[in-house]
C-alpha positions as CSV (number, residue, x, y, z in Angstrom):
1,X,0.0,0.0,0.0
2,X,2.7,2.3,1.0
3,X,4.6,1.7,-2.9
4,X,1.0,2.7,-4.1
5,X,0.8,6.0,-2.2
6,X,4.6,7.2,-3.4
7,X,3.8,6.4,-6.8
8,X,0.7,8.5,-6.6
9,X,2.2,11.0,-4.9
10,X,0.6,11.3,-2.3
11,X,3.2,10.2,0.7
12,X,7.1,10.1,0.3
13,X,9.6,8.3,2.2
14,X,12.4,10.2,4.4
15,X,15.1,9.3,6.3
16,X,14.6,9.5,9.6
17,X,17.4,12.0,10.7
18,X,18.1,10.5,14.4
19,X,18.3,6.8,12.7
20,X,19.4,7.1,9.6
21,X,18.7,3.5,9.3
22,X,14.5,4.0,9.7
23,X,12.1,5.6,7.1
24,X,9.6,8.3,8.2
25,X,6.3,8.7,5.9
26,X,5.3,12.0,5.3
27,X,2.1,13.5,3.3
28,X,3.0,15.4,0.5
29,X,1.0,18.5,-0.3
30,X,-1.3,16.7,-3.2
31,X,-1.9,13.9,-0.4
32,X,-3.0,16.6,2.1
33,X,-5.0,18.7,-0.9
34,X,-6.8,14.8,-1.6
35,X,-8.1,14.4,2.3
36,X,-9.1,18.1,2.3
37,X,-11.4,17.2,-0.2
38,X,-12.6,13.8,1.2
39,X,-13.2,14.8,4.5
40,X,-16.0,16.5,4.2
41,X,-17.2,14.0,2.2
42,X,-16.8,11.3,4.8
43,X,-17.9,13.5,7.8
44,X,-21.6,13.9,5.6
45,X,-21.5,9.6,5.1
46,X,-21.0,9.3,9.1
47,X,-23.5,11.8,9.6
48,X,-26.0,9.6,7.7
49,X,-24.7,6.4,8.8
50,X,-25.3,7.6,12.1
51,X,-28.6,9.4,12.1
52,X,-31.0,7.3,14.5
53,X,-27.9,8.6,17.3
54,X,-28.1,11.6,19.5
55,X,-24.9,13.1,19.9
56,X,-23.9,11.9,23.1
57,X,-24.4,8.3,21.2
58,X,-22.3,9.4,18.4
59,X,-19.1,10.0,20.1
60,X,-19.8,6.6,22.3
61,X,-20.6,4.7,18.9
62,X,-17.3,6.5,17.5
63,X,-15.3,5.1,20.6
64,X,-16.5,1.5,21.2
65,X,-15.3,1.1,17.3
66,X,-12.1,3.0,17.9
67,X,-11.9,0.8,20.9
68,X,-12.8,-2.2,18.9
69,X,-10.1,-1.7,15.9
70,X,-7.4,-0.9,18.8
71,X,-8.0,-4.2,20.2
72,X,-7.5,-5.6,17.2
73,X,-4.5,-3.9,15.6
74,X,-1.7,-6.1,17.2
75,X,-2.9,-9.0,15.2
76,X,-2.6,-7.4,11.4
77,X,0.4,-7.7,9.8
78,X,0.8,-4.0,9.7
79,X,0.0,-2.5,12.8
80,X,-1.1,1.3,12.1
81,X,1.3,3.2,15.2
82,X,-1.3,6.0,15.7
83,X,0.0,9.6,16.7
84,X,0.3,10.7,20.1
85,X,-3.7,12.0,20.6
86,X,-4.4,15.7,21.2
87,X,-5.4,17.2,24.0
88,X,-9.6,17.5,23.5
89,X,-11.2,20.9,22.6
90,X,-12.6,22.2,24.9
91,X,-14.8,24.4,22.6
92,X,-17.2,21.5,21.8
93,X,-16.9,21.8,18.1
94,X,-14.3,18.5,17.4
């Protein structure tokens, strides 16, 4: 998957400059440009998917399936390593 995103152009490989012997995978600016676009696009699917759901259900939908795939990622054969989370807004808008 990763040979498929480079040749579209839409991640790159770097070296990792404190070990030179790792690659870092970083978004280029067409592969940001291409989830700008989809995003919204995805947000409006989940909004339908999940229209029966108040919004307290939503985010406890949302986490029992983050919770679910977390559980789970250990056993693929490519583990996604997810970003250190950020610290919640506290605005109420996500």
């Amino acid at each position: 998957m990763i040979e498929r995103l480079c040749a579209k152009g839409l991640i790159e490989r770097r070296t990792n400059p404190k070990d030179r012997r790792a690659k870092v995978l970083a978004l280029t600016p067409e592969g940001a440009e291409r989830i700008a676009h989809i995003r919204p696009i995805v947000e409006e699917m989940q909004r339908n998917l999940l229209v029966g759901l108040d919004e307290e259900e939503k985010r406890e939908f949302i986490r029992l399936a983050t919770k679910v795939a977390v559980a789970g990622n250990d056993r693929t054969r490519a583990p996604l390593r997810m970003p250190p989370e950020k610290p919640a807004d506290k605005t109420g808008t996500d």
